[in-house]
Backbone as a printed PyTorch tensor [residue, N CA C, xyz], in Angstrom:
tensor([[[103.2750, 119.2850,  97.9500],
         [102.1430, 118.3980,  98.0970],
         [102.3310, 117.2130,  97.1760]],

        [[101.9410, 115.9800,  97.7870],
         [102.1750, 114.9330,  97.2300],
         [100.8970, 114.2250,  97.0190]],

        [[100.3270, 113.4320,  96.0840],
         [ 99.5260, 112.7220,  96.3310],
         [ 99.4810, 111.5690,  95.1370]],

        [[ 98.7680, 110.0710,  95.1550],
         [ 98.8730, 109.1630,  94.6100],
         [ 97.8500, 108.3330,  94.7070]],

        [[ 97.7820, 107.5870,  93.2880],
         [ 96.5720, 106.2040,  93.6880],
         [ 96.7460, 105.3870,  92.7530]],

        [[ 96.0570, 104.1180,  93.2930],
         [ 96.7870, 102.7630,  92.9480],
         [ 95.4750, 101.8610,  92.6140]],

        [[ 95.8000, 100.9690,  92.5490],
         [ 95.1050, 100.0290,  91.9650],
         [ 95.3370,  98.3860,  91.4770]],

        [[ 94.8270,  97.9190,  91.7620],
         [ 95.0920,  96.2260,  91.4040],
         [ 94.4450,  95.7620,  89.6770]],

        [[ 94.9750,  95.4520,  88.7310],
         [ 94.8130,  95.4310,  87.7830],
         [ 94.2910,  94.3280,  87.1600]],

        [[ 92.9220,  93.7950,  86.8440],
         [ 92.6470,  92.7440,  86.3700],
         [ 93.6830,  91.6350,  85.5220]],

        [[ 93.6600,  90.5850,  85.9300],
         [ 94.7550,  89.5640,  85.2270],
         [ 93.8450,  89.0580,  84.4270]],

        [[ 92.6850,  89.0680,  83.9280],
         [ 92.2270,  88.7400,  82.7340],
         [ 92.1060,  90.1450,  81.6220]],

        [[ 93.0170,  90.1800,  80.7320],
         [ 92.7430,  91.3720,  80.2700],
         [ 90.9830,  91.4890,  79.3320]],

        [[ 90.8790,  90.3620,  79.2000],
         [ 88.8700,  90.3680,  78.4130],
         [ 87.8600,  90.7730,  79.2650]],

        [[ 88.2200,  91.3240,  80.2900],
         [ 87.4660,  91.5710,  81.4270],
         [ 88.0450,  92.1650,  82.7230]],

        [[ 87.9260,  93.5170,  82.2870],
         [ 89.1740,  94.6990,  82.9730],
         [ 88.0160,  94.9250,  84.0990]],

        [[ 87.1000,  94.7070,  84.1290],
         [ 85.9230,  95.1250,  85.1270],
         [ 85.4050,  94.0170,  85.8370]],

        [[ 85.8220,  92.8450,  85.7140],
         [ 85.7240,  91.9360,  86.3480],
         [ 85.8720,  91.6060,  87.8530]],

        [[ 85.3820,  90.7240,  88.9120],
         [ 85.6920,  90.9660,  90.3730],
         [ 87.0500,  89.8420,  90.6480]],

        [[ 88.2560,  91.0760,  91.3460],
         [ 89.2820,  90.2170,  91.3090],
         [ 89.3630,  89.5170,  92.7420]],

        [[ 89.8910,  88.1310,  92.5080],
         [ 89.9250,  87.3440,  93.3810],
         [ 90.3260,  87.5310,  94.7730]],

        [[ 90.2380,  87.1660,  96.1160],
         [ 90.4440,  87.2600,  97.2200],
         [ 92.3310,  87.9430,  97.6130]],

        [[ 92.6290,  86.7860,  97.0380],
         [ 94.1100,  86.8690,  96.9630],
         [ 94.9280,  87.8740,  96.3180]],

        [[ 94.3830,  88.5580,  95.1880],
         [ 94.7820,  89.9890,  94.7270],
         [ 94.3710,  91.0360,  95.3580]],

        [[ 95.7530,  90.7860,  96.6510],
         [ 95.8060,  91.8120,  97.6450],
         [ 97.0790,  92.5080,  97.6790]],

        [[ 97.5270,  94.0860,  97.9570],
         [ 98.8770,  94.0070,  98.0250],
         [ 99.0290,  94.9970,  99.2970]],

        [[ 99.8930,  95.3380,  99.5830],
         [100.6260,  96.6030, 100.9910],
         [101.1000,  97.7200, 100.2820]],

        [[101.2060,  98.8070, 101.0220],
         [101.8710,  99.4450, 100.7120],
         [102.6490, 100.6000, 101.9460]],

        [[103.7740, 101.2200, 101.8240],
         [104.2070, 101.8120, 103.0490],
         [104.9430, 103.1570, 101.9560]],

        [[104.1930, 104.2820, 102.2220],
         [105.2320, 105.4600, 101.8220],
         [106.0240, 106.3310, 103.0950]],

        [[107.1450, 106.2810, 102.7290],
         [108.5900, 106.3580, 103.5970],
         [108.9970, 107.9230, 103.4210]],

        [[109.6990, 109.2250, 103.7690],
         [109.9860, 109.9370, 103.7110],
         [111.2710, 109.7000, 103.8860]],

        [[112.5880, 110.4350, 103.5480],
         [113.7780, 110.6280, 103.8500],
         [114.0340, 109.7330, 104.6290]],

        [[113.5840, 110.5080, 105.7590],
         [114.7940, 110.0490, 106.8840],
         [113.7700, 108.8860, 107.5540]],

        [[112.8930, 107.9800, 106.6920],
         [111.8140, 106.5600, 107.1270],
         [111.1180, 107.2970, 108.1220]],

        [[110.3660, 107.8690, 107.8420],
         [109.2030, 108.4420, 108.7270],
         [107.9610, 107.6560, 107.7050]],

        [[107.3010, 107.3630, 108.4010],
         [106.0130, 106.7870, 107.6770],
         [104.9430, 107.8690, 106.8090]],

        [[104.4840, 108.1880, 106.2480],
         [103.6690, 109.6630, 105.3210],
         [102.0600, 108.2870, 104.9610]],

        [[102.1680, 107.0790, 104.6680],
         [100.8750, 106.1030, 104.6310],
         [101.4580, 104.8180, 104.8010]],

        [[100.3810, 104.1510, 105.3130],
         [100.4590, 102.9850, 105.1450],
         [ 99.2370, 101.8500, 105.0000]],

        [[ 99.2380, 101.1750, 104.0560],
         [ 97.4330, 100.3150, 103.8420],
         [ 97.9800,  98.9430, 103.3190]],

        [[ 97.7570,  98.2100, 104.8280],
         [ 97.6720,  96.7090, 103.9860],
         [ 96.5500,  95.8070, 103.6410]],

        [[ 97.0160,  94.4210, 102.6500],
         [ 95.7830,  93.7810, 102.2460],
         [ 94.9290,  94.6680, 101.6990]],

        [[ 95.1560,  95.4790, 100.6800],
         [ 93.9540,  96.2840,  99.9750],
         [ 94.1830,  95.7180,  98.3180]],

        [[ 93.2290,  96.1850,  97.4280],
         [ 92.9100,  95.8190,  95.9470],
         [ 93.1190,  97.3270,  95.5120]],

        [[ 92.8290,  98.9010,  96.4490],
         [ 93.0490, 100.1410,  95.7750],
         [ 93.0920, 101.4980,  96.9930]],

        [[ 93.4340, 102.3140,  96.9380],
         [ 93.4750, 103.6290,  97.4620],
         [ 94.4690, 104.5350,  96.8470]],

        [[ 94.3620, 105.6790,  97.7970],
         [ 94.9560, 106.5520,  97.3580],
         [ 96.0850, 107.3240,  98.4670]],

        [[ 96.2820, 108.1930,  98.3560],
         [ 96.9650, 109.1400,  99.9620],
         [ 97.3680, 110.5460,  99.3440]],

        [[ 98.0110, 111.0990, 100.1590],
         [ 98.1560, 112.6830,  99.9270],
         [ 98.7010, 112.8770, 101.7060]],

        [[100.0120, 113.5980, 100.6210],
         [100.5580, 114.4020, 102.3030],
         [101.5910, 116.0360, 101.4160]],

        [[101.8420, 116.6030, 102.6910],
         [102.6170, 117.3790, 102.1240],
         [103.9410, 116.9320, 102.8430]],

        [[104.9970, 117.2660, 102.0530],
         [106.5820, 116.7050, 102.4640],
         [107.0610, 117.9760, 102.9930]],

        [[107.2510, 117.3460, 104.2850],
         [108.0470, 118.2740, 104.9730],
         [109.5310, 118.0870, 105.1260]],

        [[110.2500, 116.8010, 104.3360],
         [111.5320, 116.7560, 104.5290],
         [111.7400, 116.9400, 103.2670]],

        [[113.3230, 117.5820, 102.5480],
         [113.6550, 117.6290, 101.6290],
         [114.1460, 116.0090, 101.3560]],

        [[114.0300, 115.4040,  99.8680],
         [114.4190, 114.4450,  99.4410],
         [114.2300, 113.2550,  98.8800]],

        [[113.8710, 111.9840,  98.7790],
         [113.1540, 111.5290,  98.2110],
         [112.7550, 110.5590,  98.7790]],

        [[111.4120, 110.3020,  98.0920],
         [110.3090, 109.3580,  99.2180],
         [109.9710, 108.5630,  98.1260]],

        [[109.7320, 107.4260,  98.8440],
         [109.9320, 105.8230,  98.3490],
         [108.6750, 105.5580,  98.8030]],

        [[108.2040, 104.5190,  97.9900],
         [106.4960, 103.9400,  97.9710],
         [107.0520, 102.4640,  98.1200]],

        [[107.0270, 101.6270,  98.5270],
         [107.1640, 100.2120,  98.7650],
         [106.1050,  99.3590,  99.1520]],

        [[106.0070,  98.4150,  97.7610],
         [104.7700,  97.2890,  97.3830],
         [105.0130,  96.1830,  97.5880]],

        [[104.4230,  95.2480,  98.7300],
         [104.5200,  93.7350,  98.8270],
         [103.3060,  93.4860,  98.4120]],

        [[103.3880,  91.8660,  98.0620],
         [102.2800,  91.1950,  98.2140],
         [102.4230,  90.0890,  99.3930]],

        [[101.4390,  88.8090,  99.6030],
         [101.6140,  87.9880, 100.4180],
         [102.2430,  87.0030,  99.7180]],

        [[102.7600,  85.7970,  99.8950],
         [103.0600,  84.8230,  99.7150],
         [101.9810,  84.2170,  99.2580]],

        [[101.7430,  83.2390,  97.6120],
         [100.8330,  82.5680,  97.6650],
         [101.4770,  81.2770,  97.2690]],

        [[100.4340,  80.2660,  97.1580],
         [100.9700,  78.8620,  96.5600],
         [ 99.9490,  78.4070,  95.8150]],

        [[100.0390,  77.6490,  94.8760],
         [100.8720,  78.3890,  94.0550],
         [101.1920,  80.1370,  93.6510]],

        [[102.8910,  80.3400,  92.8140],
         [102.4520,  81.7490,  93.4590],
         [101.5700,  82.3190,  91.9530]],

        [[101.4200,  83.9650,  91.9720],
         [100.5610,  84.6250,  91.7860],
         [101.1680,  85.6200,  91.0990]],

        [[101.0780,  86.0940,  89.8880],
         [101.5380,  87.7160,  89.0730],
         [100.7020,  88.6710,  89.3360]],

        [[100.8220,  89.6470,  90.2910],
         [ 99.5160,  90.7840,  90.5740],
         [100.4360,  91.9180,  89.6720]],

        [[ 99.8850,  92.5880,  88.8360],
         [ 99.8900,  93.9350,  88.2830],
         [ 98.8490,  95.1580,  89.1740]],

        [[ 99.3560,  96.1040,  88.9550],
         [ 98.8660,  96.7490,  89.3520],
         [ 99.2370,  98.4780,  88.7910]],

        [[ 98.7210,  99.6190,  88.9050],
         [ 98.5010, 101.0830,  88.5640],
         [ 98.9720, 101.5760,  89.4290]],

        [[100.0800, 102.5530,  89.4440],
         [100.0120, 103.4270,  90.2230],
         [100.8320, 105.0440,  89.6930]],

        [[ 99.8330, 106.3560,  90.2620],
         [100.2420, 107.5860,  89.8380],
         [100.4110, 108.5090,  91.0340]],

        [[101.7720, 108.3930,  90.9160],
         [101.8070, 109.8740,  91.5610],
         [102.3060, 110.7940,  91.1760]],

        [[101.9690, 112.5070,  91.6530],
         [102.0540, 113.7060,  91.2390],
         [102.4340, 114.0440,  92.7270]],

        [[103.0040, 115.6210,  92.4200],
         [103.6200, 116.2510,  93.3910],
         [103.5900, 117.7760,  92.9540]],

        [[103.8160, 118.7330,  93.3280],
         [103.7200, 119.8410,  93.0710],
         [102.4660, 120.5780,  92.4460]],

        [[102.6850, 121.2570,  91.7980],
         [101.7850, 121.7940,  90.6790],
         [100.9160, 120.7820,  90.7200]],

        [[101.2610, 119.8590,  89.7560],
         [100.6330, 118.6660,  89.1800],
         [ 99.5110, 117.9480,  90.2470]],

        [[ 99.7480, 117.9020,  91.3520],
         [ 99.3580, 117.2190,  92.2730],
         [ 98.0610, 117.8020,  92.5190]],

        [[ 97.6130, 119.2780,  92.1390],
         [ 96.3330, 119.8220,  92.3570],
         [ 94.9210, 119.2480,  91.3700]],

        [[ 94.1860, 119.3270,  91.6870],
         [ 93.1380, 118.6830,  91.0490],
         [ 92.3280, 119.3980,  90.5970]],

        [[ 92.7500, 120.4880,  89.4150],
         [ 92.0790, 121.4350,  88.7120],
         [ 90.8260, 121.1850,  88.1900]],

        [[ 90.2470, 120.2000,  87.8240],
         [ 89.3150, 119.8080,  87.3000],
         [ 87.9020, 120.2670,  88.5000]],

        [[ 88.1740, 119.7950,  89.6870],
         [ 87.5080, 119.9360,  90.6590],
         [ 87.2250, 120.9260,  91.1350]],

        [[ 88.4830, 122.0320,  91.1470],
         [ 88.1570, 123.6250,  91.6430],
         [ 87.3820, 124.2720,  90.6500]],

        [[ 87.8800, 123.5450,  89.4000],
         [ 86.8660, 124.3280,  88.6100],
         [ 85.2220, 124.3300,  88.7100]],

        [[ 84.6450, 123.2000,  89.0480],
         [ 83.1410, 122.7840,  89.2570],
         [ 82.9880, 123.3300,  90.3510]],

        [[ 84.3760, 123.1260,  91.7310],
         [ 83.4110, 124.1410,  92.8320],
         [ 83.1660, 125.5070,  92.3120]],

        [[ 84.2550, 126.1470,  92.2770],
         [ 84.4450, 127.4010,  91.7640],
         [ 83.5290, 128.2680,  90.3870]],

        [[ 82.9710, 127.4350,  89.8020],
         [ 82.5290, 127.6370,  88.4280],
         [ 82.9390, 128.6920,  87.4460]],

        [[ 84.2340, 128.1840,  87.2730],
         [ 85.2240, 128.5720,  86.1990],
         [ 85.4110, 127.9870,  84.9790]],

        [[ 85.4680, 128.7590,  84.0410],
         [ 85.3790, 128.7080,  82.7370],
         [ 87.2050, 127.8410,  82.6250]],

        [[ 87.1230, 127.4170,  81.5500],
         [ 88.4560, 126.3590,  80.9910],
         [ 89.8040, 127.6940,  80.7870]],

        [[ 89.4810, 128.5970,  80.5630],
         [ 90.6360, 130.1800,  80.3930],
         [ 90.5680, 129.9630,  81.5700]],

        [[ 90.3140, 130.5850,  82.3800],
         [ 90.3040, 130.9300,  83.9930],
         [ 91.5590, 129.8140,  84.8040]],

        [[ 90.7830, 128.3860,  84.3870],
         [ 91.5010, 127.2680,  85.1050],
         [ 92.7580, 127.1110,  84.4130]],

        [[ 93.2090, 127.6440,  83.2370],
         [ 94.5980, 126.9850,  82.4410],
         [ 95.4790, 128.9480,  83.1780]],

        [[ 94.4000, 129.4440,  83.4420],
         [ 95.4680, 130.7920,  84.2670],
         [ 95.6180, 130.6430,  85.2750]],

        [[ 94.8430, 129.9550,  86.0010],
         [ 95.3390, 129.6710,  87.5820],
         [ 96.2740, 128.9210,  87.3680]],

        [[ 96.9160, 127.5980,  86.6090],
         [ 97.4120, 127.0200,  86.2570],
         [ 98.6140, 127.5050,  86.0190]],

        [[ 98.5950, 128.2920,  85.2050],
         [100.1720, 129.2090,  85.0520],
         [100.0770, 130.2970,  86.2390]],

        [[ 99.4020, 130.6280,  87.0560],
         [ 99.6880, 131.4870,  88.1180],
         [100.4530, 130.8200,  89.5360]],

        [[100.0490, 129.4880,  89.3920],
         [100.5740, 128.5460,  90.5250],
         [101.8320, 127.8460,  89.9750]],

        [[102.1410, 127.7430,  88.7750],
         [103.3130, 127.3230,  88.0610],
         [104.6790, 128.3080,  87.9190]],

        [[103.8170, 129.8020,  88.2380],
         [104.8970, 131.1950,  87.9510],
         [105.3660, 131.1470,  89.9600]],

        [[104.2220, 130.8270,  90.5670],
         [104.7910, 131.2310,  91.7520],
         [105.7160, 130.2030,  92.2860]],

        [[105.7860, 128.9120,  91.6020],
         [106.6760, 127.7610,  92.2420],
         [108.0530, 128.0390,  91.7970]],

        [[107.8950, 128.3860,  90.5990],
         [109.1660, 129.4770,  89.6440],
         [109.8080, 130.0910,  90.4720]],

        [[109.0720, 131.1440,  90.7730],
         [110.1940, 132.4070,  91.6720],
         [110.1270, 131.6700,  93.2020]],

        [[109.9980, 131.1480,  93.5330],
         [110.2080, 130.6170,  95.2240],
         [111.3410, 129.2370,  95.2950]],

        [[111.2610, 128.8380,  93.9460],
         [112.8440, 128.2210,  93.3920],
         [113.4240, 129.1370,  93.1140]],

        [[113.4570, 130.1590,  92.0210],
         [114.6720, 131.4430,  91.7630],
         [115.5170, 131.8410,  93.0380]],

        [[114.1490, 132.3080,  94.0500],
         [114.7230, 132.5280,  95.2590],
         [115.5820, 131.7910,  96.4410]],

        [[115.0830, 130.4120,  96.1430],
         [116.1120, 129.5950,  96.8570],
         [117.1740, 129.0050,  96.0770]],

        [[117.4760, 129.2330,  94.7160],
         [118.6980, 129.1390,  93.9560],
         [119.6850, 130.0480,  94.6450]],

        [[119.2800, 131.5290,  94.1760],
         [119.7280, 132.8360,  94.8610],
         [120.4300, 132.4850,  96.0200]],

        [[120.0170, 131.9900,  97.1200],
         [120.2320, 131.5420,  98.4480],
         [121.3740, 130.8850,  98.5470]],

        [[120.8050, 129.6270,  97.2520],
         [122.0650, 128.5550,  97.7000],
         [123.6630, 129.1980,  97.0380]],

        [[123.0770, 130.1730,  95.6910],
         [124.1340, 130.5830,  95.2220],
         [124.7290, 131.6810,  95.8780]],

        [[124.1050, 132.4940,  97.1010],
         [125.3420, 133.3710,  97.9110],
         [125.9970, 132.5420,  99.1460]],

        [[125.2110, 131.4770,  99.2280],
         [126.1100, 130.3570, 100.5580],
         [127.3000, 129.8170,  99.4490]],

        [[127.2180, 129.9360,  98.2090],
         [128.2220, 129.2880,  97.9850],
         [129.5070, 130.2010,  97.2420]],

        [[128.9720, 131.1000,  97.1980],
         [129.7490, 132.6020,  97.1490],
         [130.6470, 132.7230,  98.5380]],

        [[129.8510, 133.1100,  99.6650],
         [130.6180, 132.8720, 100.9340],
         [131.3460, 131.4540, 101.1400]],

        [[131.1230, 130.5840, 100.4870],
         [132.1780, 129.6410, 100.8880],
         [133.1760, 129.7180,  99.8740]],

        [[133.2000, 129.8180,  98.4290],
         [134.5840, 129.8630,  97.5390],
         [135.2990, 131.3060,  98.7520]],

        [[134.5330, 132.3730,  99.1260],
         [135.4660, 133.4170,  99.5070],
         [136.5290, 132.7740, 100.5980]],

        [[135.8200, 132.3020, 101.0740],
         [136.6550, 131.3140, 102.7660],
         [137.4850, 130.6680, 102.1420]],

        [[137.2580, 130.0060, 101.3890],
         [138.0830, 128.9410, 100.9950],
         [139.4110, 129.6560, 100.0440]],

        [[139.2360, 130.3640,  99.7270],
         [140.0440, 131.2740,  98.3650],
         [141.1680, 131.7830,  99.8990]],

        [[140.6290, 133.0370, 100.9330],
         [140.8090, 133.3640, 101.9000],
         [141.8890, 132.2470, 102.6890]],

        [[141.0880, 131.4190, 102.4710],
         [142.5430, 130.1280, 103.6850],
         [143.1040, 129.5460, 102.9740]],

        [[143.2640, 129.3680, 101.7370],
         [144.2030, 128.9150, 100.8510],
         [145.3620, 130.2780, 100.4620]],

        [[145.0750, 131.2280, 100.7020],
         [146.3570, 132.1900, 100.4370],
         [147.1270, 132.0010, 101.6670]],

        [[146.4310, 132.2450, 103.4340],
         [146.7380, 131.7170, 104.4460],
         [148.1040, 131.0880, 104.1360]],

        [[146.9140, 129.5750, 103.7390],
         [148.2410, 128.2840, 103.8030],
         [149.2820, 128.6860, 102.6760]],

        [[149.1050, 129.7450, 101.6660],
         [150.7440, 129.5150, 100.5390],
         [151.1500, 130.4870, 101.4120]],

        [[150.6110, 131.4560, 101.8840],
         [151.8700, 132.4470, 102.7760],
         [152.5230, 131.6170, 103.4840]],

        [[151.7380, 130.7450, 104.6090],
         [152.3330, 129.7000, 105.5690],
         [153.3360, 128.7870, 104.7780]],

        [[152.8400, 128.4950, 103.8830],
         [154.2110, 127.0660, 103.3700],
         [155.5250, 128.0620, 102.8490]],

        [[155.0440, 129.0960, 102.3820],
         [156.3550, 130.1520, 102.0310],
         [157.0980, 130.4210, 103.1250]],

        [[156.6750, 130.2550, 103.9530],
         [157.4560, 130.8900, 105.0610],
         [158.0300, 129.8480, 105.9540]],

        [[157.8180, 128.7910, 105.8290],
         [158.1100, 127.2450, 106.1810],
         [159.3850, 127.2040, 105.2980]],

        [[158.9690, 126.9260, 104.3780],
         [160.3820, 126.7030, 103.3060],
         [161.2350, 127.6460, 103.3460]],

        [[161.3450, 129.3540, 103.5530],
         [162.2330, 130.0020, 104.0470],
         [162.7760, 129.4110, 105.1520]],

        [[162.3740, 129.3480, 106.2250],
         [163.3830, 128.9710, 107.1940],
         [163.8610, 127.6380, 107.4700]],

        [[163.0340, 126.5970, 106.5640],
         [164.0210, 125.5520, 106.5410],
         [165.1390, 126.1100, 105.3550]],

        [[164.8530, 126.8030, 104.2060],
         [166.1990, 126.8540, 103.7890],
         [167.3630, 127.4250, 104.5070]],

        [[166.9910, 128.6340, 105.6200],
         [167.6230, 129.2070, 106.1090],
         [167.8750, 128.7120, 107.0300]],

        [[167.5700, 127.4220, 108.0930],
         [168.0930, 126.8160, 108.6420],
         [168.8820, 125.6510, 108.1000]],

        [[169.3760, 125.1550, 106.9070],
         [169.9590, 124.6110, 105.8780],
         [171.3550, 125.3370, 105.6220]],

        [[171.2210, 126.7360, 105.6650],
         [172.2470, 127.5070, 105.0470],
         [173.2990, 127.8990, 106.3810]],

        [[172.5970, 127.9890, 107.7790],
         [173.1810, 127.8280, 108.8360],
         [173.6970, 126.7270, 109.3120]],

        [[173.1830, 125.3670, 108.9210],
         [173.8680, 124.2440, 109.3160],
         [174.9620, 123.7690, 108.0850]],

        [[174.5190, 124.1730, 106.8780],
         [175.7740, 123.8060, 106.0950],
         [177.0420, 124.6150, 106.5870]],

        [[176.8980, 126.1830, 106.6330],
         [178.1420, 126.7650, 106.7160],
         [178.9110, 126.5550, 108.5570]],

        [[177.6950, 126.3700, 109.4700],
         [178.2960, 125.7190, 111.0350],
         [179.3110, 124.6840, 110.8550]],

        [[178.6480, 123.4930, 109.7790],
         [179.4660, 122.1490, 109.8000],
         [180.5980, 122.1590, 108.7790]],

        [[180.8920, 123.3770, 107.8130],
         [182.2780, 123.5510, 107.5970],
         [183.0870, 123.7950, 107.7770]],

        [[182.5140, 125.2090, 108.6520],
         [183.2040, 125.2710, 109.2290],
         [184.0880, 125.2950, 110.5430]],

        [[183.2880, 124.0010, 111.2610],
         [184.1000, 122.9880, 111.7650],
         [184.9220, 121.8180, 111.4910]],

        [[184.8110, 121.8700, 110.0200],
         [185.9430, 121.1300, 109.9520],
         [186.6140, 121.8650, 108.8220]],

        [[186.5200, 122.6650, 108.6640],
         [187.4350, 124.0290, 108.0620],
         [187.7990, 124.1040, 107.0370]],

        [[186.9210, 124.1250, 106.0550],
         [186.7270, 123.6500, 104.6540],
         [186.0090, 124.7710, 104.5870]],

        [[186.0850, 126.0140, 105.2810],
         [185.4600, 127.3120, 104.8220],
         [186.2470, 128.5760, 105.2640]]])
């Protein structure tokens, strides 16, 4: 789970609460792997989004603004979280009405289970790669038996053409 939010950042810093001008507008497009779209919001001053990633890999957030004239420095905020992090504990706790222990154990209960469901797909990747050194170990003896046995009979076809061509001309 992914989620994020943004914000347009006052350019007067004496007045962070101030109303920002028309033109402090920006885009935004979040991209998955393989450019699948996951949001997109243009001409805005703030939002947020949330998806879950269904492709392995990494996803790109990309910020324009418009063209102005003269031009324009927009700052702006932005946070995103993913995993764990991405849950909004604060909130389950008020629905839920859970005490601050309770919420820092759910906390490590959802942190232990992301743990072992990585362990387990370590595990995974580490017997695919067990079965492949074996293959590979496996066809590399293959090929030295094969080149051994190459070089035998070129030597031994070496040892037949040296002693043929002496002795035809009888120097043997």
């Amino acid at each position: 789970m992914a989620v994020g939010k943004y914000h347009i950042v006052s350019p007067d810093p004496n007045f962070p609460d101030a109303q920002l001008p028309e033109s402090h507008r920006i885009s935004l497009r979040v991209t998955s792997p393989y450019g699948n779209s996951m949001h997109y919001a243009e001409n805005v001053q703030s939002g947020h989004f949330a998806f879950t990633a269904a492709e392995a890999g990494d996803y790109l957030a990309c910020f324009w603004a418009p063209d102005h004239k003269p031009p324009v420095t927009i700052g702006f905020e932005f946070d995103w979280r993913s995993g764990v992090s991405a849950k909004d504990y604060p909130s389950v706790a008020k629905k839920g009405k859970v005490d601050m222990m309770e919420l820092e154990l759910k906390k490590l209960e959802e942190t232990i289970k992301n743990i072992h469901e990585e362990m387990f797909y370590l595990r995974e990747r580490e017997e695919e790669m067990q079965d492949l050194n074996r293959r590979t170990n496996s066809r590399m003896a293959w090929l030295g038996f094969l080149s051994l046995g190459v070089c035998l009979s070129v030597a031994g076809l070496q040892l037949w053409h040296l002693k043929t061509f002496f002795e035809r001309k009888k120097l043997l």
